[in-house]
C-alpha atoms as an extended CHARMM CRD file, in Angstrom:
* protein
*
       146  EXT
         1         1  UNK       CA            -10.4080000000      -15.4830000000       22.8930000000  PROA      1               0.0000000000
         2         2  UNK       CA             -7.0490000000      -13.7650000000       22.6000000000  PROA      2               0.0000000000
         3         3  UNK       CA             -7.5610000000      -10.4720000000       19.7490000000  PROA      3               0.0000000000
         4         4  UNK       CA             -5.2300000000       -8.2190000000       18.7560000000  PROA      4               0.0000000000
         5         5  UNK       CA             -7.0730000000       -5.6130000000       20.9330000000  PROA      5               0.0000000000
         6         6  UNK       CA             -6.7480000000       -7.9380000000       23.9690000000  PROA      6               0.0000000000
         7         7  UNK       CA             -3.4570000000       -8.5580000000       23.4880000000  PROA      7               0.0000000000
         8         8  UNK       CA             -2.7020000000       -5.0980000000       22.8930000000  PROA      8               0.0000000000
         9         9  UNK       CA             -4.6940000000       -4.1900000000       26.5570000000  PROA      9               0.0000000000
        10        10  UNK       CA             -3.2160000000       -6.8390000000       28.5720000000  PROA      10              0.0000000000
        11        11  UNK       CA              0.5140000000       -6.0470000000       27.7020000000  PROA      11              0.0000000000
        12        12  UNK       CA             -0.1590000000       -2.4070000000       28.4290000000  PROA      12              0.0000000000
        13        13  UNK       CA             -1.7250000000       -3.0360000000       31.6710000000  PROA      13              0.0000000000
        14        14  UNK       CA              0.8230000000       -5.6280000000       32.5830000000  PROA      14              0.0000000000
        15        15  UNK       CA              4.2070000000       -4.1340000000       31.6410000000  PROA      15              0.0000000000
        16        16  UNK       CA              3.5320000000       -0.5370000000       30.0550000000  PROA      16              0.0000000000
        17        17  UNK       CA              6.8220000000        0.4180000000       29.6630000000  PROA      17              0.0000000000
        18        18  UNK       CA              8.4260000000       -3.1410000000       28.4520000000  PROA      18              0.0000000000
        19        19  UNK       CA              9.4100000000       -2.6230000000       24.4970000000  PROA      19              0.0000000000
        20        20  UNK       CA              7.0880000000       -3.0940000000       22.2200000000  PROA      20              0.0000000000
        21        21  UNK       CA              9.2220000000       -2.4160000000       19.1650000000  PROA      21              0.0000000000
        22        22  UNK       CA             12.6420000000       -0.6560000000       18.8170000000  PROA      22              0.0000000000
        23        23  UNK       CA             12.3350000000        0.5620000000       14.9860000000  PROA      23              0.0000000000
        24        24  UNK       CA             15.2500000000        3.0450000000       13.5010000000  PROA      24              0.0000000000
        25        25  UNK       CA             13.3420000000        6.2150000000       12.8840000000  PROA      25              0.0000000000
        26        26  UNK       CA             13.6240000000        8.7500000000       14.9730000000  PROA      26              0.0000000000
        27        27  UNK       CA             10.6480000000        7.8770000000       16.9680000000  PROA      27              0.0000000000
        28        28  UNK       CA             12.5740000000        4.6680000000       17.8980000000  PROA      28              0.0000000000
        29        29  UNK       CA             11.1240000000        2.8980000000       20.7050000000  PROA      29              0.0000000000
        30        30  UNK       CA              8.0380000000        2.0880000000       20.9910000000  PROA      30              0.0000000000
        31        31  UNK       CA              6.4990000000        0.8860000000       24.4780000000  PROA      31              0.0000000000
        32        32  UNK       CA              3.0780000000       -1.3280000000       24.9790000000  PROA      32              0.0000000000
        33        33  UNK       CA              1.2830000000        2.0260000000       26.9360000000  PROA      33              0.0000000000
        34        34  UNK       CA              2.8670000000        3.6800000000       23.5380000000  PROA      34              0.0000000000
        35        35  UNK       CA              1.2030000000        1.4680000000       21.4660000000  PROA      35              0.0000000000
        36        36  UNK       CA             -2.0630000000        1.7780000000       23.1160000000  PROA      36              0.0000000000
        37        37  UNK       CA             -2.0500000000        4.8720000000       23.0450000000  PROA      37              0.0000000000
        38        38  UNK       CA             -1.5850000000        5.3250000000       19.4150000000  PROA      38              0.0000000000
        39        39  UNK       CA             -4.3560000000        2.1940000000       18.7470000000  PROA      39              0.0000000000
        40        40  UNK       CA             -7.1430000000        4.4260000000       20.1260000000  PROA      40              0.0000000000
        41        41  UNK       CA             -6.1040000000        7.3120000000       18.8160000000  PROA      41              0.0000000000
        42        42  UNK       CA             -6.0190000000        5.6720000000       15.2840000000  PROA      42              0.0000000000
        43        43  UNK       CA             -9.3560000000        4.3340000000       16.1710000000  PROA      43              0.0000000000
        44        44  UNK       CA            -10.4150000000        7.7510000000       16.8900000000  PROA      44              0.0000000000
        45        45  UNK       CA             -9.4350000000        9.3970000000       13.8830000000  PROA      45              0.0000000000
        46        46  UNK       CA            -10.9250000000        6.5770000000       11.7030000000  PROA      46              0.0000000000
        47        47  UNK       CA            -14.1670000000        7.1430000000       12.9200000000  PROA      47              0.0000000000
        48        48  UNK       CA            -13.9150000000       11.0150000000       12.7400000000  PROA      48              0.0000000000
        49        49  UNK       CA            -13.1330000000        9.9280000000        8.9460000000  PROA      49              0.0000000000
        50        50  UNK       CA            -16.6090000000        8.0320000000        9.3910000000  PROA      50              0.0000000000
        51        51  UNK       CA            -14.5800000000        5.0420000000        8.4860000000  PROA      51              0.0000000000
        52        52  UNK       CA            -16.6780000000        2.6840000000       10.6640000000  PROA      52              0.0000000000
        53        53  UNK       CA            -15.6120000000       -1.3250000000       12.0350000000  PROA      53              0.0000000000
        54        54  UNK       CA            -14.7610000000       -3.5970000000        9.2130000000  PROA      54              0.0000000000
        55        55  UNK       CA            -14.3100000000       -0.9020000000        7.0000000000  PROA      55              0.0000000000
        56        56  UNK       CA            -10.9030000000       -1.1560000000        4.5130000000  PROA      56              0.0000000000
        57        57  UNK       CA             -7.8660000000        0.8770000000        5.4700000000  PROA      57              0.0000000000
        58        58  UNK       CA             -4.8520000000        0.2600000000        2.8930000000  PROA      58              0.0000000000
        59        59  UNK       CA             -1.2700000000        0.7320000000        3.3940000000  PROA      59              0.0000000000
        60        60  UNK       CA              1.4640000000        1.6610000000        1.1790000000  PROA      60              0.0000000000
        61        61  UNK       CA              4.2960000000        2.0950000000        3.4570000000  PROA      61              0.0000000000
        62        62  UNK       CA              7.6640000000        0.4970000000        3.7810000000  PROA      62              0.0000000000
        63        63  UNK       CA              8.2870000000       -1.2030000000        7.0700000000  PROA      63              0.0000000000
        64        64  UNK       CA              8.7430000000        0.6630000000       10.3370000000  PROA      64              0.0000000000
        65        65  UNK       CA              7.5200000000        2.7070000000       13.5660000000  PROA      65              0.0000000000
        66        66  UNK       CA              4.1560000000        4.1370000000       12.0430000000  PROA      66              0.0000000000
        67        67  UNK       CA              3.4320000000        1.3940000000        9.8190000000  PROA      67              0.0000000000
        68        68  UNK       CA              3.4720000000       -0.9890000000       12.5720000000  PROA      68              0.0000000000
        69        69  UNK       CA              1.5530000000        1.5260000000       15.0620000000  PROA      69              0.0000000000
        70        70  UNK       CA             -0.8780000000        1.7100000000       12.0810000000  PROA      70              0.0000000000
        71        71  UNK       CA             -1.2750000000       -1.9180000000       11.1230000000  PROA      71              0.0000000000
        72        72  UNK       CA             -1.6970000000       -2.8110000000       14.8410000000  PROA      72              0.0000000000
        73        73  UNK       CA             -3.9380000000        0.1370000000       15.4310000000  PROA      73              0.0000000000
        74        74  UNK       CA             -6.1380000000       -0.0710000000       12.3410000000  PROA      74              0.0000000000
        75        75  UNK       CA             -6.9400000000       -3.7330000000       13.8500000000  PROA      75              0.0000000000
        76        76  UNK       CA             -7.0420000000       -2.6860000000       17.2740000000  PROA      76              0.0000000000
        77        77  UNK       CA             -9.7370000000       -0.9940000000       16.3150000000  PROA      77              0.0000000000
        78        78  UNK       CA            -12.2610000000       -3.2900000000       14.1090000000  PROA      78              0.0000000000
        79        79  UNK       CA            -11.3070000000       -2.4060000000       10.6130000000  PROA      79              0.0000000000
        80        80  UNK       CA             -9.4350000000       -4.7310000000        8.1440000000  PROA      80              0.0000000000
        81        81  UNK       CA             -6.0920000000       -3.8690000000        6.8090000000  PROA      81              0.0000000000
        82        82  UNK       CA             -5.0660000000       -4.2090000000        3.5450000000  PROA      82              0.0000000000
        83        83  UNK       CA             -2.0960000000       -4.3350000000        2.7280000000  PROA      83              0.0000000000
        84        84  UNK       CA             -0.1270000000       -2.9570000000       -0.5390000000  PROA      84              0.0000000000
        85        85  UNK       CA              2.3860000000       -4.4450000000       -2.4150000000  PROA      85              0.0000000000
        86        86  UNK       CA              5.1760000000       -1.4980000000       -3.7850000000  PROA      86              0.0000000000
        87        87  UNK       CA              6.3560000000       -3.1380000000       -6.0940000000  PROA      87              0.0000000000
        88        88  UNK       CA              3.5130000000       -4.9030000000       -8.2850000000  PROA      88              0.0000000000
        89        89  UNK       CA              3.5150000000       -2.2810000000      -10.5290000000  PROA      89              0.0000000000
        90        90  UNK       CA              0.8460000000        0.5400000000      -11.4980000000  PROA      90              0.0000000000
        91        91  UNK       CA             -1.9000000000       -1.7080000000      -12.9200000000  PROA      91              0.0000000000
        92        92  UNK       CA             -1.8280000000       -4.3480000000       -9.9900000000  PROA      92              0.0000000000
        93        93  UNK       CA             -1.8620000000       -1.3420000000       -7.2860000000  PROA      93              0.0000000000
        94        94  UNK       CA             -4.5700000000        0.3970000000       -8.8860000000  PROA      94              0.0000000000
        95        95  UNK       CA             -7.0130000000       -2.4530000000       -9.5970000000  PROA      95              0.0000000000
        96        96  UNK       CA             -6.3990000000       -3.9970000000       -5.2800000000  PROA      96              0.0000000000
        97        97  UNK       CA             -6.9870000000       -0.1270000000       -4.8090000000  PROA      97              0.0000000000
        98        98  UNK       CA            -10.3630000000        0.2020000000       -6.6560000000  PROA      98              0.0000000000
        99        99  UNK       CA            -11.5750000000       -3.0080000000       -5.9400000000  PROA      99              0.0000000000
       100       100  UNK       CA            -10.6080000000       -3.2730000000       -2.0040000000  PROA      100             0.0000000000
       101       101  UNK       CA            -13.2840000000       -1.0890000000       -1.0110000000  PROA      101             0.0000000000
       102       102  UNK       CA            -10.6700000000        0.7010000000        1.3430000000  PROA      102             0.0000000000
       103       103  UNK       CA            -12.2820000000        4.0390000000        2.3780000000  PROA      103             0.0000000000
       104       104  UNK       CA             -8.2950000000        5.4070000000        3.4550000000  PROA      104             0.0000000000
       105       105  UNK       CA             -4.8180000000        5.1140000000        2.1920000000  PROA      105             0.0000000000
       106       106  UNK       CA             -1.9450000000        5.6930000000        3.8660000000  PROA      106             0.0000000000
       107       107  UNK       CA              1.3780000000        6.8490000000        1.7060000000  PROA      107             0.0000000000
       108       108  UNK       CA              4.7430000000        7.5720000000        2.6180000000  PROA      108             0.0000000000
       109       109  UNK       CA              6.5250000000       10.6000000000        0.4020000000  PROA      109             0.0000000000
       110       110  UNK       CA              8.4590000000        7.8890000000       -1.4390000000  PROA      110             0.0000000000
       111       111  UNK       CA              5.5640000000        5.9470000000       -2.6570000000  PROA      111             0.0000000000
       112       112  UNK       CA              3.6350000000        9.1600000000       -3.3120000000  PROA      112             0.0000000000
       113       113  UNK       CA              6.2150000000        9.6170000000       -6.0970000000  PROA      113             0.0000000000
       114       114  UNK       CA              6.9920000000        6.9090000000       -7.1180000000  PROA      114             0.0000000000
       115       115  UNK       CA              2.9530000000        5.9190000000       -7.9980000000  PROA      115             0.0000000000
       116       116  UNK       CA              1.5190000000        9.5030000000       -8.6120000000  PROA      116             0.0000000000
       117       117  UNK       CA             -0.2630000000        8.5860000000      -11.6570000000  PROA      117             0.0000000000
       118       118  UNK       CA             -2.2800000000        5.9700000000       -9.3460000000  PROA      118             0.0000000000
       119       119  UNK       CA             -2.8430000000        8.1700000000       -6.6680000000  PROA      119             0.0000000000
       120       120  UNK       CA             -4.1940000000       10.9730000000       -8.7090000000  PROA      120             0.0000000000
       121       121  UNK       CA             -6.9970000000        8.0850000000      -10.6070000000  PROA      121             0.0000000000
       122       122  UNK       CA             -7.8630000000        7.0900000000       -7.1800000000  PROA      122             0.0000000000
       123       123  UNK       CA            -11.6080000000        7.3470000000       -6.3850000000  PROA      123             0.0000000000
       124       124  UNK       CA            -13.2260000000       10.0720000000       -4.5920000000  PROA      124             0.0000000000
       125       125  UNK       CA            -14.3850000000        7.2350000000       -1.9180000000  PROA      125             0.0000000000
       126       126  UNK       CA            -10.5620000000        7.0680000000       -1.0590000000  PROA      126             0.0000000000
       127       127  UNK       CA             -9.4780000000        9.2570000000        1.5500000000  PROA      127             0.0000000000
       128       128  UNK       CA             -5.4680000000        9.4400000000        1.0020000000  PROA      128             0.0000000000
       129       129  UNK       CA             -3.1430000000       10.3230000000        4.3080000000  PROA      129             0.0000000000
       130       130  UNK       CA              0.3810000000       11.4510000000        3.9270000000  PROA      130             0.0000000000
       131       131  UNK       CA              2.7030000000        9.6170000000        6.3590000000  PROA      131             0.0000000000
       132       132  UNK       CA              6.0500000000       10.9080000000        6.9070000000  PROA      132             0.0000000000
       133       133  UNK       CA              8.5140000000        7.2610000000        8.5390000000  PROA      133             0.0000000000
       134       134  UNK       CA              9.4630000000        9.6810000000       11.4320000000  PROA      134             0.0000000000
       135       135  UNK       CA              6.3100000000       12.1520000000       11.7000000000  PROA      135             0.0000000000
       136       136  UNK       CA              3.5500000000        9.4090000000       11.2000000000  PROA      136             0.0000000000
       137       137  UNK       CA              0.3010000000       10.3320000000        9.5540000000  PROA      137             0.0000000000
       138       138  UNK       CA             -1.1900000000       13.8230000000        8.6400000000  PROA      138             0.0000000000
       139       139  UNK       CA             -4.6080000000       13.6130000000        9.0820000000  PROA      139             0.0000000000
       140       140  UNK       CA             -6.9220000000       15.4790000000        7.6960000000  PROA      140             0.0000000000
       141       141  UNK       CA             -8.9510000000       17.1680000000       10.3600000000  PROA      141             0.0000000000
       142       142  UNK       CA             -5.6380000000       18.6800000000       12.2360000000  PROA      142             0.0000000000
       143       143  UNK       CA             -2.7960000000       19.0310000000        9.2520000000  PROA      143             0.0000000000
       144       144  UNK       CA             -0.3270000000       17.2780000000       11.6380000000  PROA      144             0.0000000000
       145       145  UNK       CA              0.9120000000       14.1010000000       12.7110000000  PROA      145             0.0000000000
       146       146  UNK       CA             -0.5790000000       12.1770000000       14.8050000000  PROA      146             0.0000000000
């Protein structure tokens, strides 16, 4: 059976420096060792944020480098991705939020502002990562990107 973690393996092993994705942020191109690499370190970090397989991991990020090393990573990994819509307004973001069961959220600086009043009623339960589009996430345990 062909999983995104298999996938994921096989291209790396097979062609680790063929292009993955070619994305406009500074980061830019990303190869299949690349995005291996980044898979299990998300993985990593996840479960140092004792977010465990099949746990929730939400996304409110436009489209790009990190969000796809995320996305990919985040199911790489055995958790479920849930993905945000910007612009459904406050009440449809926070209710997906609350009732998700997502244990993280990662926000870029834009959406940070632009839904502060959700972020700040999100619960306790919800571990929320900063994610710059060129620096990737900040996670908690180091203060830096990843």
């Amino acid at each position: 059976m062909n999983t995104v973690r298999s996938l994921i393996d096989r291209h790396a092993h097979t062609q680790p420096q063929g292009t993955f994705l070619i994305a406009p942020e500074k980061a830019g191109v990303m190869t299949y060792e690349r995005l291996r690499a980044h898979a299990l370190d998300i993985a990593a970090r996840l479960a140092a944020l004792d977010v465990g397989e099949g746990g929730k991991v939400a996304f409110l990020l436009p489209n790009g480098y990190w969000t796809a090393a995320l996305f990919l990573g985040v199911m790489y990994s055995g958790r479920v991705v849930v993905p945000l819509n910007a612009v459904s307004g406050d009440a449809a973001l926070s209710f997906v939020i609350e009732h998700s069961d997502c244990r993280v959220l990662f926000v870029d600086e834009g959406n940070r502002e632009k839904y502060a009043g959700v972020l700040a009623a999100v619960s306790d339960n919800v571990r929320v990562i900063p994610t710059g589009l060129d620096e990737g996430p900040e996670w908690p345990e180091q203060g830096g990107a990843a």
